[in-house]
Phi, psi and omega in degrees: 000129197251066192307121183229165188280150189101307174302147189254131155260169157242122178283085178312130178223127181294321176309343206221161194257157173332336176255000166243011169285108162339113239238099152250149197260132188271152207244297182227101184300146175260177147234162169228149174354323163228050148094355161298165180255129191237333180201170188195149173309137186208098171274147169205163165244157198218141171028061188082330207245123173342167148193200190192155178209147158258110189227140199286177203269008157285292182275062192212129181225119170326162158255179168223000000 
C-alpha cells in the first residue's frame, strides 16, 4: 500500500461491517526504516466533530 498525504481511506473497525467503516483523509504518511509507509496520520469526522488517529496502514484500506 502505497499511502500520500490527501488520500482518502477506510479506517478497518473490526466490530462493524464493511459499509459502516469510517472515511479519512491521511494527514501525514510515517515511513520506516526501510522506506515503506507503516503507519499515518488519519483525520476524519465523526458525529460532527474532528477528530485524528494515528493507525498502522493494516488497518486502513485505499478508495479508489
Amino acid at each position: 500500500m502505497n499511502l500520500t498525504t490527501g488520500d482518502l481511506v477506510l479506517m478497518v473497525e473490526d466490530d462493524c461491517p464493511l459499509n459502516e467503516w469510517p472515511t479519512g483523509i491521511i494527514k501525514r504518511a510515517f515511513s520506516s526504516q526501510d522506506g515503506k509507509i507503516r503507519k499515518a496520520k488519519v483525520a476524519f469526522l465523526k458525529d460532527n466533530k474532528r477528530g485524528g488517529y494515528l493507525r498502522p496502514v493494516t488497518q486502513l484500506s485505499e478508495t479508489e
